[in-house]
Residue, then its C-alpha position, 0 to 999 in steps of 0.5 A: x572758725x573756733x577751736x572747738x570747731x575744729x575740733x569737732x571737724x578733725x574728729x568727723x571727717x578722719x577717714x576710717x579704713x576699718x571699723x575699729x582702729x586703736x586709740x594710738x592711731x586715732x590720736x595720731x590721725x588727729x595729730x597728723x591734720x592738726x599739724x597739716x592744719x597748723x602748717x596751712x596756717x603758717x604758710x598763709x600768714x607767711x604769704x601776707x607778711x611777705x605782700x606786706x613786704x613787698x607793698x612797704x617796700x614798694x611805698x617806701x622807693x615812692x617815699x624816697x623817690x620824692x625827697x629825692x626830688x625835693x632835694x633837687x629842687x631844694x638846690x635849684x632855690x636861691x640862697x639866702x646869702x645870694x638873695x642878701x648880696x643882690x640886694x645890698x648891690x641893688x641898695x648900694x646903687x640905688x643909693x648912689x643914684x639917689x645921691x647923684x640925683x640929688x647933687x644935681x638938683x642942687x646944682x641946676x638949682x645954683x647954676x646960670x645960664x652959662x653954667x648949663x652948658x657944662x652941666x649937661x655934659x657932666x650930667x651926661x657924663x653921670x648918666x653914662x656911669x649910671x648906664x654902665x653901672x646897671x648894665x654891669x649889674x644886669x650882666x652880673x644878674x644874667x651870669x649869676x641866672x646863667x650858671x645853673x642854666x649852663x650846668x643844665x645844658x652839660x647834663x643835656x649833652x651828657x645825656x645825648x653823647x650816652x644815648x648816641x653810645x648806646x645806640x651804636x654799642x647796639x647795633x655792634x652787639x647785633 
């Protein structure tokens, strides 16, 4: 509504208690609704700034709720620096297989009959190095996945010994 609208409106409905009131009274009949007007207003924009409030606040713990989320799945990544030492292991054996694969095709190569006997017992013998060496490696992939999976299953029995305290300081406050 516009002001002079408003003005108009506060010079009609002032209520007259009698047919002649002093110009004293009149201004301050129109003083006094201006400022319950003026009053009205503010108390409405008052009501929307602290909806607003409210709904940022409420936008923002969403907001901060999700990167917390992010952050813990950050963390559960692997490493860089992990990922980098896994694979040199898995280069630095593979390498290794590679080079005793090629010393005994050069000896199966230069060997007699009569030699055979004794490269297949040191070629059993590589192969058990070799079985052992990613069986270790296994076990070392297996420990280093198992590490967060442990942690995972303490909260989990942290959690459920909380829960059981609750439930039993429940039913002693009963």
């Amino acid at each position: 509504m516009s002001t002079s609208a408003q003005r108009g409106q506060g010079w009609h409905h002032i209520p007259r208690t009698s047919g002649v009131v002093s110009e004293r009274e009149y201004f301050e009949r129109i003083i006094a609704e201006r400022d319950r007007q003026t009053d009205a207003r503010f108390t409405a924009m008052q009501m929307a700034i602290d909806l607003a409030a409210g709904t940022l606040g409420t936008r923002l713990e969403g907001m901060n709720e999700i990167r917390s989320q992010l952050g813990t799945q950050r963390a559960e990544f692997a490493t860089n620096e992990k990922l980098e030492a896994l694979a040199t292991t898995t280069r630095a054996t593979f390498d290794t297989l590679s080079a005793q694969i090629a010393n005994n095709a050069a000896l199966l190569r230069t060997t007699t009959q009569s030699d055979m006997q004794q490269l297949r017992e040191r070629a059993d013998r590589d192969q058990k190095t070799v079985n052992d060496d990613i069986r270790s490696l296994r076990e070392s992939r297996s420990q280093q996945a198992g590490g967060s999976a442990s942690s995972r299953e303490w909260w989990g029995y942290a959690i459920a010994a909380l829960a059981i305290a609750g439930t039993i300081l429940s039913h002693f406050i009963k």
